[in-house]
C-alpha positions as CSV (number, residue, x, y, z in Angstrom):
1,X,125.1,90.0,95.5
2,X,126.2,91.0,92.2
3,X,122.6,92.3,91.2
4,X,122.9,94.4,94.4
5,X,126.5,95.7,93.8
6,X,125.3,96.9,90.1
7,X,125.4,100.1,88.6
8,X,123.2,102.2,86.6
9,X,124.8,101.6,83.1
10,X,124.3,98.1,83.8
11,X,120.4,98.3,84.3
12,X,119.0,97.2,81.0
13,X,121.5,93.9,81.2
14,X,119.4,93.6,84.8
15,X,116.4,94.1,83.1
16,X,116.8,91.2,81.1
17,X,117.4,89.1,84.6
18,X,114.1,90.3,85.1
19,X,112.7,88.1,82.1
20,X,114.7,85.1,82.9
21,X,114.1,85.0,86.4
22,X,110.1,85.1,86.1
23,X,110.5,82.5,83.2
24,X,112.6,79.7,85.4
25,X,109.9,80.7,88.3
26,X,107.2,79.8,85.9
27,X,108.9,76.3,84.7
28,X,109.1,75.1,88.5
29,X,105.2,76.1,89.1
30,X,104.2,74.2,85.8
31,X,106.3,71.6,86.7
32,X,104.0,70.4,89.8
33,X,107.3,68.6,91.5
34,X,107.5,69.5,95.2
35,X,110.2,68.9,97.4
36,X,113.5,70.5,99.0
37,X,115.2,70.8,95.8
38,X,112.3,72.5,94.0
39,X,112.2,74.6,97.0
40,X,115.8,75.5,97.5
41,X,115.6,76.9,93.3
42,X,112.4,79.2,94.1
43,X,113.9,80.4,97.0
44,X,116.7,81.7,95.6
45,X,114.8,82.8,92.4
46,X,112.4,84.8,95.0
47,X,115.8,86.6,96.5
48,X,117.1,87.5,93.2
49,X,114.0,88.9,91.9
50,X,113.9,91.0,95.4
51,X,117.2,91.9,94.5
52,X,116.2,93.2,91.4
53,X,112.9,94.7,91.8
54,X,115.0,96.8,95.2
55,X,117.6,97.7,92.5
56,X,115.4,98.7,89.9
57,X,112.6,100.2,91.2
58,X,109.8,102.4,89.2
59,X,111.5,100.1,86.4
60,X,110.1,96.9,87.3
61,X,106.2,98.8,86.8
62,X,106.4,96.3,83.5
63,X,107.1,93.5,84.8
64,X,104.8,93.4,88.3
65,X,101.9,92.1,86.4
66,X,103.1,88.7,85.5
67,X,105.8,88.7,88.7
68,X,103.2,89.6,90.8
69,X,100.7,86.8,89.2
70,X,103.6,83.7,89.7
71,X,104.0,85.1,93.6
72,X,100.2,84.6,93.6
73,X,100.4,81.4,92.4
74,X,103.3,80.4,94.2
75,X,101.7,81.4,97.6
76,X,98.6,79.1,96.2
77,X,100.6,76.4,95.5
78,X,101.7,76.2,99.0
79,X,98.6,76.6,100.3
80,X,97.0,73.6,97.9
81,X,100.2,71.3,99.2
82,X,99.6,72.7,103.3
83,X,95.8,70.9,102.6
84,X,97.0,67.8,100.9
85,X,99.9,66.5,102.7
86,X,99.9,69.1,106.2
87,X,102.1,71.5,107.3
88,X,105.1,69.6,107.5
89,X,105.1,69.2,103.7
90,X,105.6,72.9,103.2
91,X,109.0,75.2,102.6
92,X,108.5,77.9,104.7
93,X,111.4,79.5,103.5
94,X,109.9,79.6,100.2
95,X,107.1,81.8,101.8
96,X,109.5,84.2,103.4
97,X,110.9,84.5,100.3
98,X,108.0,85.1,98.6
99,X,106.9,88.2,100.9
100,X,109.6,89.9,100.7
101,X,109.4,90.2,97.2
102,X,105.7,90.9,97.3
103,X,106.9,93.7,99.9
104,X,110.0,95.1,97.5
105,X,107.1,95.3,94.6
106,X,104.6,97.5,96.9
107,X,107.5,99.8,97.5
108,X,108.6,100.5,94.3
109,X,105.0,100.7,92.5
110,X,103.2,102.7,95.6
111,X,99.6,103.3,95.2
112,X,99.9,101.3,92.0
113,X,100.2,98.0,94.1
114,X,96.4,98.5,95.1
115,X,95.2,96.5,91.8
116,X,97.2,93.0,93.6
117,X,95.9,93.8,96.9
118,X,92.6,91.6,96.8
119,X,94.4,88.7,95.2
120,X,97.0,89.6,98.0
121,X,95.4,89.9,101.3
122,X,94.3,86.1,101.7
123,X,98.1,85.3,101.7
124,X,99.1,88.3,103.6
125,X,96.6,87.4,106.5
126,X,97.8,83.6,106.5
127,X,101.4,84.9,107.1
128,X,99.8,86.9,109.5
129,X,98.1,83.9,111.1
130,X,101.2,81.5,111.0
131,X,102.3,81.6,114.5
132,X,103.6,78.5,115.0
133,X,106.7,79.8,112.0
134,X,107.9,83.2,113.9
135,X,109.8,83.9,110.9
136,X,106.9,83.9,108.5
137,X,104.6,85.8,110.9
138,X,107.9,88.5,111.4
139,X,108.2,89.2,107.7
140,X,104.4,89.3,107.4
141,X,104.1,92.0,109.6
142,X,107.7,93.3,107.5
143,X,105.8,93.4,104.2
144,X,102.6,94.7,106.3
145,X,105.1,97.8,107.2
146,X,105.5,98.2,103.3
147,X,102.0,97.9,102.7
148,X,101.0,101.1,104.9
149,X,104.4,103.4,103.6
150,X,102.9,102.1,99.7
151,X,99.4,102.1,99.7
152,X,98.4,104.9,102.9
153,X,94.5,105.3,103.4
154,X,93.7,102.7,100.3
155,X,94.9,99.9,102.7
156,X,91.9,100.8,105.1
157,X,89.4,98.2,103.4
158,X,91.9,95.4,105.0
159,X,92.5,97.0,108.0
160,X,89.6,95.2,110.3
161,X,90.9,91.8,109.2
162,X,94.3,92.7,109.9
163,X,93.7,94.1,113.3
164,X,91.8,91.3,114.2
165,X,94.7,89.0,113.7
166,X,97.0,91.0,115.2
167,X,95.5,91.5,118.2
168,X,94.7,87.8,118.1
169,X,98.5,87.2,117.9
170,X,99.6,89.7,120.8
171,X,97.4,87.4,123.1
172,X,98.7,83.8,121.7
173,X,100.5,82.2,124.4
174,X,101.8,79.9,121.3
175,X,103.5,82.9,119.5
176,X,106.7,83.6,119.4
177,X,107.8,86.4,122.0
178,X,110.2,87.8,119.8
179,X,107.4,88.7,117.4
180,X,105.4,90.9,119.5
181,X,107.2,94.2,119.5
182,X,107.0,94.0,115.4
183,X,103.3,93.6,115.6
184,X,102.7,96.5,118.3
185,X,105.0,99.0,116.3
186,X,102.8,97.6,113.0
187,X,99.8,99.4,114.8
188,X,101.2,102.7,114.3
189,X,102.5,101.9,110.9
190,X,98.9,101.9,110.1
191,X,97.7,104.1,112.3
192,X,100.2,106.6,110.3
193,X,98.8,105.2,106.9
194,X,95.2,105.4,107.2
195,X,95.1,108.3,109.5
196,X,91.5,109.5,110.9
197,X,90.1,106.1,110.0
198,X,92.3,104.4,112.9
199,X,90.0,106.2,115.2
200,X,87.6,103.1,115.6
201,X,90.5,100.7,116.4
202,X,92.0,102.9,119.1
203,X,90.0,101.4,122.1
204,X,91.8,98.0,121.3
205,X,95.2,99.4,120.3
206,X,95.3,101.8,123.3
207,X,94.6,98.9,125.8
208,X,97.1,96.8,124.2
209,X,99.5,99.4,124.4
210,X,98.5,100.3,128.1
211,X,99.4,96.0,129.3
212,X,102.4,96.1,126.7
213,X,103.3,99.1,129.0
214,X,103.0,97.5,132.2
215,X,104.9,94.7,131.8
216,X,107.7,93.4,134.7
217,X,111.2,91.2,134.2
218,X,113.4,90.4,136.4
219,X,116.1,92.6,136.0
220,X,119.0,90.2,136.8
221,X,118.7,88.9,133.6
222,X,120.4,90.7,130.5
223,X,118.5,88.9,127.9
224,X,115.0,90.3,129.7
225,X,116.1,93.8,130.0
226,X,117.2,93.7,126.6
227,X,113.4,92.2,125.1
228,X,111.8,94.9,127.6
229,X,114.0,97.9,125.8
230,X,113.0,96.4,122.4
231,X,109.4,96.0,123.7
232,X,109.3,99.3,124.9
233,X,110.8,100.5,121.8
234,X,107.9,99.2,119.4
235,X,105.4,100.8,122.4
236,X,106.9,104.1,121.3
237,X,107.1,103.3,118.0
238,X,103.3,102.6,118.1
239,X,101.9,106.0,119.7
240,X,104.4,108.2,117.4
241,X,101.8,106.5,114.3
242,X,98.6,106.8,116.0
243,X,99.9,110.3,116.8
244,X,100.9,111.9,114.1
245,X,97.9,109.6,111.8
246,X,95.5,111.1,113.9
247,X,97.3,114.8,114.1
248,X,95.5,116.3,111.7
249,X,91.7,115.5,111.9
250,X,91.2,113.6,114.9
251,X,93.6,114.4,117.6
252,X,91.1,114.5,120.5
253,X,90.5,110.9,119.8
254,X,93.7,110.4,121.6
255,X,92.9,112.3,124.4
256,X,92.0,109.3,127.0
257,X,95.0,107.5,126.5
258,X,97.3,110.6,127.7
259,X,97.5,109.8,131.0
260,X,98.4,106.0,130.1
261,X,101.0,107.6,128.0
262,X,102.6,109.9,130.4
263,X,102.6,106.8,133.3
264,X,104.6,105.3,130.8
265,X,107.3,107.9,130.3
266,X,108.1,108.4,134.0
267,X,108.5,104.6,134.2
268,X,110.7,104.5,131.7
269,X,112.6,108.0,132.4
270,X,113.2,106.5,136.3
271,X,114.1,102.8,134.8
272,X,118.1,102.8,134.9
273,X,118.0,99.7,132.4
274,X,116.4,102.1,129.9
275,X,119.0,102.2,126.7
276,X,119.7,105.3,124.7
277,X,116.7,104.2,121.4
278,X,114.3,104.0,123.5
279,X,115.2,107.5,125.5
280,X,115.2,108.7,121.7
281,X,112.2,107.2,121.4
282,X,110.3,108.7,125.0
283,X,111.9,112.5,123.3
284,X,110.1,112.2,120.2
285,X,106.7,110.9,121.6
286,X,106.7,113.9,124.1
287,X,107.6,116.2,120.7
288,X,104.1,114.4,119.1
289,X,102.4,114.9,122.1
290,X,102.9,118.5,122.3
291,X,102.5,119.0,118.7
């Protein structure tokens, strides 16, 4: 809180944090002792370097190598104990913690974050994968949202295993529900990043998009029409990336999924449970459309 609250004068005391941070990080990887307590303490070191890498920014560009190699090895650690003693002898917290600072270092180094990506993408994938942990598969697709706005069309060399998953994940019947309208919006987050080259995933997006569309819920129940808002939200959210990614070189690769798209705004334009974000939403698409 109080490296969040700082001002500017004080950034060379943060900087310094920076340093002793990474250094505790390091002494409870060497350390090789597992358990809630060493979990709780590299949690909470994970949040403050967040903190501070969100804080400081294009600062932190000296410090991402070694930060960026204890996350590595923290994420490996994990993984090592997940094989050893199962899942049930794993902090997922920890791993939340992790990827968001991995996501809050992509963001302030940009293209520069492409040199980690290799070591990164097992790790991101397996977050990815986890969907027995919503909250770990949520702020994977979080950090994949980073990922696209960071790196743009130099994430493309990942992009077939990440679809894969994703798609994978949208037709789980063991997934959370509450995750699914983070990963359909994630489509157009890449679709936005790596423009053109989304083309060849469209056929699988677009039908995704078109049952995501299509879905009923008894509209009795508040808690339904309020998940079929937010689902229809991401939908939106979804065909504003492929859009506007595509815009420029390939927009008749969009062309037979118009129809599906305009189906969908006169359901949602006659649906009186319809809330005011996604009306937003159904505006802007139409703007994209016509663009």
């Amino acid at each position: 809180a109080l490296i969040a609250a700082a001002a500017r004068d004080v950034y060379p005391v943060l900087e310094n944090y920076v340093n002793q941070f990474l250094i505790r990080l390091d002494a409870t990887l060497k350390s090789g002792v597992h358990g809630p307590k060493i979990d709780e303490v590299q949690g909470l070191l994970c949040g403050a370097l967040q903190s501070l890498t969100q804080k400081l920014g294009d600062r932190m560009r000296r410090h991402s190598d070694l930060m960026m190699q204890l996350l590595l090895g923290l994420f490996q650690s994990k993984a090592n104990l997940m094989q050893q003693q199962g899942a049930e002898a794993v902090s997922y917290t920890v791993q939340e913690e992790a990827l968001l600072v991995v996501g809050a270092v992509a963001n302030a180094l940009t293209f520069d974050f492409e040199r980690y990506m290799h070591a990164f993408a097992p790790f991101l994938i397996a977050g990815l994968r986890n969907q027995n942990e919503a909250a770990v598969c949520t702020i994977a697709v979080s950090v994949l949202g980073d990922l696209c706005g960071a790196l743009g069309d130099r994430l493309a060399p990942y992009c077939d295993e990440i679809i894969t998953v994703l798609l994978q994940n949208l037709q789980s019947s063991a997934i959370n529900r509450d995750v699914k309208p983070n990963i359909i919006s994630a489509f157009g987050d890449i679709a936005l990043a790596i423009g053109p080259a989304f083309e060849k995933y469209l056929k699988y997006v677009g039908l995704v998009l078109k049952q995501a569309s299509e879905a009923q819920i008894d509209a009795s129940d508040d808690q339904m029409v309020e998940y079929l808002n937010l689902l229809r939200e991401s939908i939106f959210e979804s065909y504003i990336g492929i859009l506007q990614g595509l815009k420029k070189q390939k927009p008749q690769a969009f062309n037979p999924y118009v129809d599906g798209l305009i189906e969908f705004l006169k359901l949602v334009a006659s649906d009186e449970n319809t809330d005011q974000e996604v009306f937003r939403c159904a505006v802007t698409v139409i703007g994209d459309l016509a663009n």
